[in-house]
Structures are given as structure tokens and as C-alpha cells.
PDB file with one MODEL, atoms N, CA, C and O in Angstrom:
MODEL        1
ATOM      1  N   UNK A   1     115.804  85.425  62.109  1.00  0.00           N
ATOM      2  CA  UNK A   1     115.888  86.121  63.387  1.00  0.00           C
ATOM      3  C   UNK A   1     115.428  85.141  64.477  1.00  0.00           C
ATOM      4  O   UNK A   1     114.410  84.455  64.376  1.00  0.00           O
ATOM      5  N   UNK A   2     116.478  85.131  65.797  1.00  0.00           N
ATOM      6  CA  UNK A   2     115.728  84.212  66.676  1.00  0.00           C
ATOM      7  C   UNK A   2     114.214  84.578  67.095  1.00  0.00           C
ATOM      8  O   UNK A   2     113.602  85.606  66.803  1.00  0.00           O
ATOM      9  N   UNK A   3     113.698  83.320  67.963  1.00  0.00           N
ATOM     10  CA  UNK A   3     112.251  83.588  68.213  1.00  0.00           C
ATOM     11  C   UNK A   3     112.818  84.602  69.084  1.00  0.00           C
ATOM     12  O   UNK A   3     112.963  85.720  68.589  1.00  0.00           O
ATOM     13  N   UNK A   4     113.181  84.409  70.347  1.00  0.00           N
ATOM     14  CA  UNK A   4     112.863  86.176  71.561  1.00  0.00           C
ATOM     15  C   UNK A   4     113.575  87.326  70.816  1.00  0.00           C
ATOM     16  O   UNK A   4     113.449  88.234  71.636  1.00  0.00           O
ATOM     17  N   UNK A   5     114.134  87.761  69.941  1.00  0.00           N
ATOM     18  CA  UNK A   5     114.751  88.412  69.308  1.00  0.00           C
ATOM     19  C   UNK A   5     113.438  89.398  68.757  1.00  0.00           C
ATOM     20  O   UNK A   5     113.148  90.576  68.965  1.00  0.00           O
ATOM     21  N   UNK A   6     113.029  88.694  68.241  1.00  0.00           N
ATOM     22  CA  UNK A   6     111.656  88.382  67.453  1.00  0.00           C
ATOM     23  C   UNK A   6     110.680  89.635  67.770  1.00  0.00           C
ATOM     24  O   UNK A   6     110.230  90.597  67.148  1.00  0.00           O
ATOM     25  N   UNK A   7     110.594  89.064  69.159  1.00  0.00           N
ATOM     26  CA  UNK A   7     109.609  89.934  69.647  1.00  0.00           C
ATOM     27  C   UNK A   7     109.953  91.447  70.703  1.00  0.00           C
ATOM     28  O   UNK A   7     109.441  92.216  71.516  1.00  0.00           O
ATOM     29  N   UNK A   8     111.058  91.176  70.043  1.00  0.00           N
ATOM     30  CA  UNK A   8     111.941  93.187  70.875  1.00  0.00           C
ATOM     31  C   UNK A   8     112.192  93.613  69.848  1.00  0.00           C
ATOM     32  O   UNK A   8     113.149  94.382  69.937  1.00  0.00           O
ATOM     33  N   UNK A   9     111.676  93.479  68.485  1.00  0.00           N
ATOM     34  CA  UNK A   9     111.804  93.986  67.103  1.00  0.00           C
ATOM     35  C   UNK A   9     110.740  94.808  67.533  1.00  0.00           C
ATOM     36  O   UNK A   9     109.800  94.411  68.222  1.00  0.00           O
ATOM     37  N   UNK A  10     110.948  96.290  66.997  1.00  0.00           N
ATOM     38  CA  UNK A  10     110.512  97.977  66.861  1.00  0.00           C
ATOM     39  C   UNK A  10     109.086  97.494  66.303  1.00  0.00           C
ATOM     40  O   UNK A  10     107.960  97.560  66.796  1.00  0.00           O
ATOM     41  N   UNK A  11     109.556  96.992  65.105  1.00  0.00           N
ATOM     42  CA  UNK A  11     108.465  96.909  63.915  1.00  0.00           C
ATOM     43  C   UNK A  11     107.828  95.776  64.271  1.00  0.00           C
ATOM     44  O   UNK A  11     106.645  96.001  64.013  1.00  0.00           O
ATOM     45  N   UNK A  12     107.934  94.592  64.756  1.00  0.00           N
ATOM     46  CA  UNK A  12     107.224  94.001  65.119  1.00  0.00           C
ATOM     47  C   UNK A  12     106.245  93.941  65.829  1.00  0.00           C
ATOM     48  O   UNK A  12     105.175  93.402  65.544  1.00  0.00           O
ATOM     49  N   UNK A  13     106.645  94.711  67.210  1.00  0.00           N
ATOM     50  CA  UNK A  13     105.920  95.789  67.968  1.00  0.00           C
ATOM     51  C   UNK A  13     104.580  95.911  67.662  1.00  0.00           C
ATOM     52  O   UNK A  13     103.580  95.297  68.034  1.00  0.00           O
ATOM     53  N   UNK A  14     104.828  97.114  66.673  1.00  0.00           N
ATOM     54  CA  UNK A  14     104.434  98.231  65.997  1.00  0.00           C
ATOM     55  C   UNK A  14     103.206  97.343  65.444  1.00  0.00           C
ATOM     56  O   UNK A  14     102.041  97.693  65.633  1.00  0.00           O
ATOM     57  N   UNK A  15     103.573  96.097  64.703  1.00  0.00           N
ATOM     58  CA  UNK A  15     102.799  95.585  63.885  1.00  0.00           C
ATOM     59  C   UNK A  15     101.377  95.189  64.818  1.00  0.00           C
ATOM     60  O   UNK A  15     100.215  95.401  64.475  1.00  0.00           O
ATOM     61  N   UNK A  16     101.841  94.566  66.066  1.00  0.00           N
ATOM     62  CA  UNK A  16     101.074  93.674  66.550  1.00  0.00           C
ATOM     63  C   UNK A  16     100.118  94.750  67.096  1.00  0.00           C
ATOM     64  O   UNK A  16      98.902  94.748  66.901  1.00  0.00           O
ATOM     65  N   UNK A  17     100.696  95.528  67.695  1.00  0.00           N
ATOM     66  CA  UNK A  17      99.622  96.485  68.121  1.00  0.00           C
ATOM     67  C   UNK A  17      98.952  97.421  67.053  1.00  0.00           C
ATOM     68  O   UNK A  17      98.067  98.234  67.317  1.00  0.00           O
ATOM     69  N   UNK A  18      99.405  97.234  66.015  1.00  0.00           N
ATOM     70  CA  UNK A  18      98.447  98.021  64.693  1.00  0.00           C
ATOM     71  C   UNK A  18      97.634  96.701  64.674  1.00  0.00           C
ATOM     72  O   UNK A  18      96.615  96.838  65.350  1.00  0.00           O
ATOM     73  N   UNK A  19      97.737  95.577  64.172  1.00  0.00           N
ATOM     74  CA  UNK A  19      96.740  94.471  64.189  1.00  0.00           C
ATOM     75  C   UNK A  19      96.031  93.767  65.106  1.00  0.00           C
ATOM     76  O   UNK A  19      95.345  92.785  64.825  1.00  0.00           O
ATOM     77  N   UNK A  20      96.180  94.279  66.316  1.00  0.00           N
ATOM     78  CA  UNK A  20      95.682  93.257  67.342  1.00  0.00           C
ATOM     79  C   UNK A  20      94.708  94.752  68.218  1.00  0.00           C
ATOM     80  O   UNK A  20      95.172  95.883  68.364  1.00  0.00           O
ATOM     81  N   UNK A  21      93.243  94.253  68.696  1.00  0.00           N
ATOM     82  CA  UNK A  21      92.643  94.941  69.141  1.00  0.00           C
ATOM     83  C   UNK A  21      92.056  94.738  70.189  1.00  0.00           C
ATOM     84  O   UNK A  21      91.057  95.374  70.523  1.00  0.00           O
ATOM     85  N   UNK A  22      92.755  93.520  71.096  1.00  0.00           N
ATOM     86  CA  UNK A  22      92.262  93.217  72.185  1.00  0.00           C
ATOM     87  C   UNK A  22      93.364  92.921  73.184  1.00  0.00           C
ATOM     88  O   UNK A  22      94.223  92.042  73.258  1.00  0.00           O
ATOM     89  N   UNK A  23      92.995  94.085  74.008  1.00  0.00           N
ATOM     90  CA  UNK A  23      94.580  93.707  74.933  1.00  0.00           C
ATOM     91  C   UNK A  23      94.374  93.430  76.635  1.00  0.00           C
ATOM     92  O   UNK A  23      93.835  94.221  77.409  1.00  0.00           O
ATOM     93  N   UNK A  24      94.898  92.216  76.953  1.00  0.00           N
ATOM     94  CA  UNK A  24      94.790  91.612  78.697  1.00  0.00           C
ATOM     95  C   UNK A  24      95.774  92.869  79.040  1.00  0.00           C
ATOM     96  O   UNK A  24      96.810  93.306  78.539  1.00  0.00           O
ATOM     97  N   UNK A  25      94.906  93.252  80.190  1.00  0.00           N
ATOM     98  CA  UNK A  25      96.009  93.706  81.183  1.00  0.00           C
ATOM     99  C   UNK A  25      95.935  93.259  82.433  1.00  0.00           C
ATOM    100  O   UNK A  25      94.950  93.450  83.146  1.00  0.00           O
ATOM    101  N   UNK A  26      97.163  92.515  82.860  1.00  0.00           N
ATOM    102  CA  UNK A  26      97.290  92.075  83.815  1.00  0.00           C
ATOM    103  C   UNK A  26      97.452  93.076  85.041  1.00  0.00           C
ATOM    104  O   UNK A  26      98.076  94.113  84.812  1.00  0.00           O
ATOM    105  N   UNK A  27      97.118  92.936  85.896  1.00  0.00           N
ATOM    106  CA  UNK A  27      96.617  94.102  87.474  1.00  0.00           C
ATOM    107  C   UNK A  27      96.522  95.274  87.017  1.00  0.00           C
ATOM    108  O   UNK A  27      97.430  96.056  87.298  1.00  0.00           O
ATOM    109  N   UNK A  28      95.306  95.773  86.112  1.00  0.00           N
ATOM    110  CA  UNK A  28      95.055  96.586  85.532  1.00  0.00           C
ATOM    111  C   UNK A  28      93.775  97.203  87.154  1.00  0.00           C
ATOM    112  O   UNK A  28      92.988  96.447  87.722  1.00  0.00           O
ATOM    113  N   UNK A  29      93.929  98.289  87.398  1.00  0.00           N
ATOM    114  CA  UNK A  29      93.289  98.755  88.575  1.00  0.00           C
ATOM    115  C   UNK A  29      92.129  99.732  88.507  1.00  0.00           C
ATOM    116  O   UNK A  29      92.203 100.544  87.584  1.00  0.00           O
ATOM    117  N   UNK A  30      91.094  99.810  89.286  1.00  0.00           N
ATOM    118  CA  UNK A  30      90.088 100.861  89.221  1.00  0.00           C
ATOM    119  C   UNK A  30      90.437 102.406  89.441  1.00  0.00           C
ATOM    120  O   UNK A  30      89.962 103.369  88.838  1.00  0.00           O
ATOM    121  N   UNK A  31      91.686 102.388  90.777  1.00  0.00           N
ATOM    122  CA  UNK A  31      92.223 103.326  91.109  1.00  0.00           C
ATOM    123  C   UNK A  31      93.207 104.123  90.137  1.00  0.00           C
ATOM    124  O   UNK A  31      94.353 103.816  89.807  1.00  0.00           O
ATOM    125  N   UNK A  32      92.410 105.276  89.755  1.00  0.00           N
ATOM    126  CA  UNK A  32      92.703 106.502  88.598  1.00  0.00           C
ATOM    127  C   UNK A  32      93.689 106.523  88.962  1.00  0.00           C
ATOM    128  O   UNK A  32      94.381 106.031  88.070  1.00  0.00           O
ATOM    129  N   UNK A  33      94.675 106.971  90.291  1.00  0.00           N
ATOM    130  CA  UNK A  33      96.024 107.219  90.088  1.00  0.00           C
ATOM    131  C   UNK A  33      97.443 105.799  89.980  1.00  0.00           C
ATOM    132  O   UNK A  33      98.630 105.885  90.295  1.00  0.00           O
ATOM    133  N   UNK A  34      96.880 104.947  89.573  1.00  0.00           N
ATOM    134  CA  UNK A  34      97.546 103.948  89.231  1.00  0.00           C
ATOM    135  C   UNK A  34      98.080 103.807  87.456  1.00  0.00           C
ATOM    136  O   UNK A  34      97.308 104.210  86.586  1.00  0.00           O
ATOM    137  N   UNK A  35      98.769 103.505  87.263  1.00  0.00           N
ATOM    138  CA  UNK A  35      99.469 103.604  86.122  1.00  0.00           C
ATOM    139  C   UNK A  35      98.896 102.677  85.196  1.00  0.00           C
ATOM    140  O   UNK A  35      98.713 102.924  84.004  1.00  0.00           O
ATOM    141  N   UNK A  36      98.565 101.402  85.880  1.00  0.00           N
ATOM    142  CA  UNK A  36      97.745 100.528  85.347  1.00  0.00           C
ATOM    143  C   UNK A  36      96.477 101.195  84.626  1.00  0.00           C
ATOM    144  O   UNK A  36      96.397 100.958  83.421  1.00  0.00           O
ATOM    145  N   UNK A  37      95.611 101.887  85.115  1.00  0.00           N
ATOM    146  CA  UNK A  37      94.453 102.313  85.225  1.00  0.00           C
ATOM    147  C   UNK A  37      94.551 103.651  83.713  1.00  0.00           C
ATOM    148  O   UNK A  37      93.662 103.869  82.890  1.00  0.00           O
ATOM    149  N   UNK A  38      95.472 104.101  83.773  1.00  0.00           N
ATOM    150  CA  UNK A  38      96.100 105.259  82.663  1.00  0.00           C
ATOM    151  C   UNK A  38      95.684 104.625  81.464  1.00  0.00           C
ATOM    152  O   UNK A  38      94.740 104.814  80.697  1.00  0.00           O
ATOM    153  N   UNK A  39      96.994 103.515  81.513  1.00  0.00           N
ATOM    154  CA  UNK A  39      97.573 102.507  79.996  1.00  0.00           C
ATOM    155  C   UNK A  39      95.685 101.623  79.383  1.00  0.00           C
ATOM    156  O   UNK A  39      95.381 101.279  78.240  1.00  0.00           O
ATOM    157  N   UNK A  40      94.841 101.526  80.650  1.00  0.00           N
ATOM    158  CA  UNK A  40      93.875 100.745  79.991  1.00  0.00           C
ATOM    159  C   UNK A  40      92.786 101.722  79.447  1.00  0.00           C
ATOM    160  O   UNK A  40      92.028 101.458  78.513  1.00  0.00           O
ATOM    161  N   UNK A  41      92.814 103.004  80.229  1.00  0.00           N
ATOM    162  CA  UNK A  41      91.912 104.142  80.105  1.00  0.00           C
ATOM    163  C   UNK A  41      92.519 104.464  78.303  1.00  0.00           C
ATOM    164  O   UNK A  41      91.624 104.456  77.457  1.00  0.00           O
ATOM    165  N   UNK A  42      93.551 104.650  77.949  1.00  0.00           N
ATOM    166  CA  UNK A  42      94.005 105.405  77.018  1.00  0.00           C
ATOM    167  C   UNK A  42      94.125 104.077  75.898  1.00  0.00           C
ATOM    168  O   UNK A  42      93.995 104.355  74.706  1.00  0.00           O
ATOM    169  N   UNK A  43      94.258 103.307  76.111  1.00  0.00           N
ATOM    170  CA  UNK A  43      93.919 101.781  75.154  1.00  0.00           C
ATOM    171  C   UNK A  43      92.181 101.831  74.682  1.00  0.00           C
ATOM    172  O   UNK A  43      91.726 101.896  73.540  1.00  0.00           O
ATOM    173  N   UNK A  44      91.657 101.793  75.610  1.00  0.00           N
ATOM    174  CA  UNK A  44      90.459 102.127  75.371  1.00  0.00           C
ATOM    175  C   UNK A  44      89.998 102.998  74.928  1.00  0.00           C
ATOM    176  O   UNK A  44      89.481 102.754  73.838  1.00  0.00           O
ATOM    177  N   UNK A  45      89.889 104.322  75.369  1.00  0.00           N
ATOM    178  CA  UNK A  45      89.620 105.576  74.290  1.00  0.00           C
ATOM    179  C   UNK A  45      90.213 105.167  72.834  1.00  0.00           C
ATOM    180  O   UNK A  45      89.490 105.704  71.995  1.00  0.00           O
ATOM    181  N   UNK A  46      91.286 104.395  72.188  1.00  0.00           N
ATOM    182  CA  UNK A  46      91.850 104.854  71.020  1.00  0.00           C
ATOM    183  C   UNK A  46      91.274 103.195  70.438  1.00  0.00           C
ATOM    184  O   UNK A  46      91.918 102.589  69.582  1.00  0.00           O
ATOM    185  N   UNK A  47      90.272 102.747  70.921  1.00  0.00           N
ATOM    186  CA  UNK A  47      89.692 101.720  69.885  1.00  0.00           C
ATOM    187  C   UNK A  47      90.059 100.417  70.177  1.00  0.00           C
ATOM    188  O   UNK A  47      89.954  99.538  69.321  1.00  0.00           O
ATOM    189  N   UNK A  48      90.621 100.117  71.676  1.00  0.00           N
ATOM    190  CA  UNK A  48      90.830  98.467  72.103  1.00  0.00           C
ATOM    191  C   UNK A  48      90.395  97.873  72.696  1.00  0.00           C
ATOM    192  O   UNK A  48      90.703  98.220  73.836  1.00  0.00           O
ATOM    193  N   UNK A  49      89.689  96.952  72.716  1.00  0.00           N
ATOM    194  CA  UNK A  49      88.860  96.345  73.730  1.00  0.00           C
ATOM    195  C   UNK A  49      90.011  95.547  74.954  1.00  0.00           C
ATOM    196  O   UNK A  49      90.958  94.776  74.801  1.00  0.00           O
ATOM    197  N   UNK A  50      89.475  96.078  75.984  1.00  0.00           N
ATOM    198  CA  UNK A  50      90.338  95.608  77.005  1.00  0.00           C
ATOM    199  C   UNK A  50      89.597  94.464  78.176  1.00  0.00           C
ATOM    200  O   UNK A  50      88.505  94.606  78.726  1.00  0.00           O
ATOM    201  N   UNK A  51      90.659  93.218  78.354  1.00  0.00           N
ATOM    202  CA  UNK A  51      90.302  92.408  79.247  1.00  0.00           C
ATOM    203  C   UNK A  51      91.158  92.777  80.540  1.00  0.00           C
ATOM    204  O   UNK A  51      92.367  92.657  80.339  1.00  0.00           O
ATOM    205  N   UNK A  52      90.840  93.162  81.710  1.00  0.00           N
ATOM    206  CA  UNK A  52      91.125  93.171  82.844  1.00  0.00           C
ATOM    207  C   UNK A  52      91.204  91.682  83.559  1.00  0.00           C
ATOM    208  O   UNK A  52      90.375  90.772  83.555  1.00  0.00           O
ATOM    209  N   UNK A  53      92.551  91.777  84.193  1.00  0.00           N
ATOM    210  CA  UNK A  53      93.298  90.543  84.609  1.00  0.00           C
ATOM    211  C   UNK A  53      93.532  90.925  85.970  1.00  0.00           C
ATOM    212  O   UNK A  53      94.188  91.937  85.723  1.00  0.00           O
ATOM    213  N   UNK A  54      93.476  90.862  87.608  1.00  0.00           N
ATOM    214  CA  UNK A  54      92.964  91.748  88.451  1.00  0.00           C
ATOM    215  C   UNK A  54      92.074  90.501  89.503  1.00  0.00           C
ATOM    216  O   UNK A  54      90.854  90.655  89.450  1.00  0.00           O
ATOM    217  N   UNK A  55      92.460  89.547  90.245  1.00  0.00           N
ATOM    218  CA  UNK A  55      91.865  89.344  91.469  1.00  0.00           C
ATOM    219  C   UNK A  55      91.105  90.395  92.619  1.00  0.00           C
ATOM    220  O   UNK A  55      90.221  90.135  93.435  1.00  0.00           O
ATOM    221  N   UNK A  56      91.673  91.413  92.395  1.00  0.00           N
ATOM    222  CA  UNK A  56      91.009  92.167  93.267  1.00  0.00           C
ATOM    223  C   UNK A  56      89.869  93.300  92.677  1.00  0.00           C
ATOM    224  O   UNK A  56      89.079  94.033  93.271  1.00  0.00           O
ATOM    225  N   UNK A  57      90.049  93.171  91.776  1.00  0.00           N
ATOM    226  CA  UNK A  57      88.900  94.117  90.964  1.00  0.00           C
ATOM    227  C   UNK A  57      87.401  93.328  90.804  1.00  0.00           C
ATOM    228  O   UNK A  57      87.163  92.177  91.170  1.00  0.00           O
ATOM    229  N   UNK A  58      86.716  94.017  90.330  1.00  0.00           N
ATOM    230  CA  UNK A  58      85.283  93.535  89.717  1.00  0.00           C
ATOM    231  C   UNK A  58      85.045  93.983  88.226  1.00  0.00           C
ATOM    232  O   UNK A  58      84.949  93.165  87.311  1.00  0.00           O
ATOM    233  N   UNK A  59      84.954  95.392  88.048  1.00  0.00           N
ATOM    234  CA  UNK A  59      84.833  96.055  86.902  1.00  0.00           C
ATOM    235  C   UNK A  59      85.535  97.160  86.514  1.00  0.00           C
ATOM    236  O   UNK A  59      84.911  98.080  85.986  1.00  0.00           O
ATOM    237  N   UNK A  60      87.081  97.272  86.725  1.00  0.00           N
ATOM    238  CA  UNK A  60      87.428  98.466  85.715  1.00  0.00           C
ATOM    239  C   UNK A  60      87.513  98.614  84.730  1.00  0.00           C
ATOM    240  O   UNK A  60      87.752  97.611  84.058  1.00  0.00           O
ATOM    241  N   UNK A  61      87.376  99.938  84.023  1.00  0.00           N
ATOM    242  CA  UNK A  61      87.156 100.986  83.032  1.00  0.00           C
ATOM    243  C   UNK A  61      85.496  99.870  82.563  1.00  0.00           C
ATOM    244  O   UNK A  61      85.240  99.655  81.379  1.00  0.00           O
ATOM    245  N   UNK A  62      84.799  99.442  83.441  1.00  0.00           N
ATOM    246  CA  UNK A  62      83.372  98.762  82.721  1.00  0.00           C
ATOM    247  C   UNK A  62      83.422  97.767  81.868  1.00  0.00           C
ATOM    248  O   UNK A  62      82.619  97.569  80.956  1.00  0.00           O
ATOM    249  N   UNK A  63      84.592  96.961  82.209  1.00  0.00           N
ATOM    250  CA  UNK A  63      85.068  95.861  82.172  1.00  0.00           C
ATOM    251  C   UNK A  63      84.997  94.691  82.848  1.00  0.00           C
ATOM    252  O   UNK A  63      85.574  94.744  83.934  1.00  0.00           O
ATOM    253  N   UNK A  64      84.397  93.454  82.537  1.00  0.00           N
ATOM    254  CA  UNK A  64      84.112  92.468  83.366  1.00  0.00           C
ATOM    255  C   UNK A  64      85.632  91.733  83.444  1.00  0.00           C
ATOM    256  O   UNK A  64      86.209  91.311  82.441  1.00  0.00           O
ATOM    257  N   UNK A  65      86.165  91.658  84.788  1.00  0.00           N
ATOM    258  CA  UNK A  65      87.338  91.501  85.324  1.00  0.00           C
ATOM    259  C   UNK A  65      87.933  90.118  85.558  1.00  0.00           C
ATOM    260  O   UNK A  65      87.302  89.610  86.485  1.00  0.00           O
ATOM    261  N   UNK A  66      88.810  89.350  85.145  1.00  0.00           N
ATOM    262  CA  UNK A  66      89.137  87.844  85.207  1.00  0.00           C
ATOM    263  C   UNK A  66      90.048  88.019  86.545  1.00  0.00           C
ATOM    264  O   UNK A  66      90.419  89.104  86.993  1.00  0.00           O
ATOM    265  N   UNK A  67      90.273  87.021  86.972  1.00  0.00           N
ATOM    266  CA  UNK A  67      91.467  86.445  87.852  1.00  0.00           C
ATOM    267  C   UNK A  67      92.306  85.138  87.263  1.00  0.00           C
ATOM    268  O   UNK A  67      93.237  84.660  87.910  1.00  0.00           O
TER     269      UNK A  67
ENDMDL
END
């Protein structure tokens, strides 16, 4: 299977996020009604440690925030 092929595989997917427990989110936001802010809230509740990627942030979801 090609490499980018690769990685729009279902199961591959599936895999990485069953094995992998640490997920960047890039402009992941403090502001609750942001969509960003949902996907890291609900990553987190279900057991992922999340790095916030975010120049303009400091600490969401109590997360020390990169740029």
C-alpha cells in the first residue's frame, strides 16, 4: 500500500488512536464554544494526555500550552 494511502486506511486510523495516548492539538482553544476546545475536552476525559499547540493560549483544559 502506498505511504499516503497508508494513512486514510479506516483501520489504520483506528489503530493509531487505540495505541497512541498522547495527542498535539494544534489551535486547540480555552473558549468552550470552540470546536477545538470540545475534541480536547472529550480526548481528555477518555484517557489522553493532551499537548496544546496555541500561541495565544497559556493553559487550556490545564494544560501547559506550546507555540
Amino acid at each position: 500500500m502506498p505511504e499516503a494511502v497508508k494513512y486514510q486506511d479506516t483501520l489504520t486510523i483506528q489503530r493509531v488512536l487505540h495505541d497512541t495516548r498522547t495527542i498535539a492539538i494544534v489551535g486547540l482553544s480555552a473558549n468552550t464554544l470552540r470546536a477545538s476546545h470540545f475534541v480536547g475536552y472529550y480526548a481528555q476525559r477518555h484517557g489522553y494526555r493532551i499537548i496544546p499547540v496555541n500561541p495565544r493560549e497559556i493553559e487550556p483544559l490545564g494544560e501547559q500550552c506550546f507555540d
